[in-house]
C-alpha positions in Angstrom: 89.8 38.9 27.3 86.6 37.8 25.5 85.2 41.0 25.2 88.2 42.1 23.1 88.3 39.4 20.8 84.1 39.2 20.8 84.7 42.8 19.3 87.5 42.1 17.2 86.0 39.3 15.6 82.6 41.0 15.0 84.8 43.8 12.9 86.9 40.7 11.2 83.9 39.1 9.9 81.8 42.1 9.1 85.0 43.4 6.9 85.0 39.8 5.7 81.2 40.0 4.7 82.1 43.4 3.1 79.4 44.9 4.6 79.4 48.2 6.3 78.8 48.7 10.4 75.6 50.8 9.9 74.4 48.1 7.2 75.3 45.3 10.0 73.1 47.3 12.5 70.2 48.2 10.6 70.0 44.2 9.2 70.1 43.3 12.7 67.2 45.6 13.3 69.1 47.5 15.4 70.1 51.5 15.6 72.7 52.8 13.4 75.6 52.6 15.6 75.1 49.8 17.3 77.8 47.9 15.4 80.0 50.7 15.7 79.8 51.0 19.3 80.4 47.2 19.5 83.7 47.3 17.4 85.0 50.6 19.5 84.4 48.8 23.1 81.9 51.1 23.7 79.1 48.6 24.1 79.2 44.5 24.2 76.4 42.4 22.5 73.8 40.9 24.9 73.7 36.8 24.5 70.7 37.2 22.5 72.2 39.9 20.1 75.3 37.7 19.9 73.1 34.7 18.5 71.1 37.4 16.2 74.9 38.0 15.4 75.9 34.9 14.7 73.1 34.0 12.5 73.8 37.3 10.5 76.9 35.9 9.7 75.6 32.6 8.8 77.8 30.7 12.0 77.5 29.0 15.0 78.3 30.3 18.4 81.3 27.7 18.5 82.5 28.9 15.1 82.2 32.7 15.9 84.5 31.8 19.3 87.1 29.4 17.3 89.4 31.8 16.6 91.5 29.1 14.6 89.4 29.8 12.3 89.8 33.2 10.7 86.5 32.3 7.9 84.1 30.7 9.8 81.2 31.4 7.5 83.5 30.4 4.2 84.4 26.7 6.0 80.6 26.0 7.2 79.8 27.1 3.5 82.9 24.6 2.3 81.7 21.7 4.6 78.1 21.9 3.4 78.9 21.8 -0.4 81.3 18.8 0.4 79.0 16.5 2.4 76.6 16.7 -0.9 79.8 15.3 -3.0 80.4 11.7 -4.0 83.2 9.8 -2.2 85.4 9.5 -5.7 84.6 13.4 -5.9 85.3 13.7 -1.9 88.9 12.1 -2.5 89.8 14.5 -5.1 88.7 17.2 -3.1 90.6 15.8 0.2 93.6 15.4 -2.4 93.4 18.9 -3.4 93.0 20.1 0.2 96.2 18.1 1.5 98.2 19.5 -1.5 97.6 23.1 -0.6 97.8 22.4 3.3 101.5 20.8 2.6 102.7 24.0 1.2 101.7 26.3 3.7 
């Protein structure tokens, strides 16, 4: 089960990123293909080249596995910007949030 979605997801954020699976490898200073074998269940990242991973992408561990979350990096990038705001600016922000989240 996890090595399905660990794939999937890798794929899902990598698209997200717009980056390439040979970019993704090389910036990991890894071979070529070792993205591409990842994403085809060829091959499954070590722990270590899950946290090099991770960091590529700018997540945690726990936000890579939430899979509730279909843009990790975009929401840890969206929480840091907000816990610099103001709380009269943070109450617009939470207004605007539960105005969009209603019409979903």
């Amino acid at each position: 089960m996890y090595e399905e979605f660990t794939q999937n997801r890798i794929a899902q954020l990598r698209i997200q990123k717009n980056v390439s699976a040979r970019e993704m490898s090389l910036a990991l200073g890894q071979n070529n293909s070792y993205i591409n074998q990842i994403e085809n269940q060829k091959a499954l990242p070590s722990l270590t080249g899950l946290f090099y991973i991770c960091e590529y992408f700018g997540i945690t561990p726990q936000q890579f596995f939430d899979d509730s979350n279909p843009c990790p990096a975009q929401l840890a990038q969206l929480v840091a910007d907000i816990k610099r705001l103001d709380p009269d600016s943070l109450g617009h922000i939470a207004a605007i949030v539960k105005a969009l989240a209603e019409k979903q």
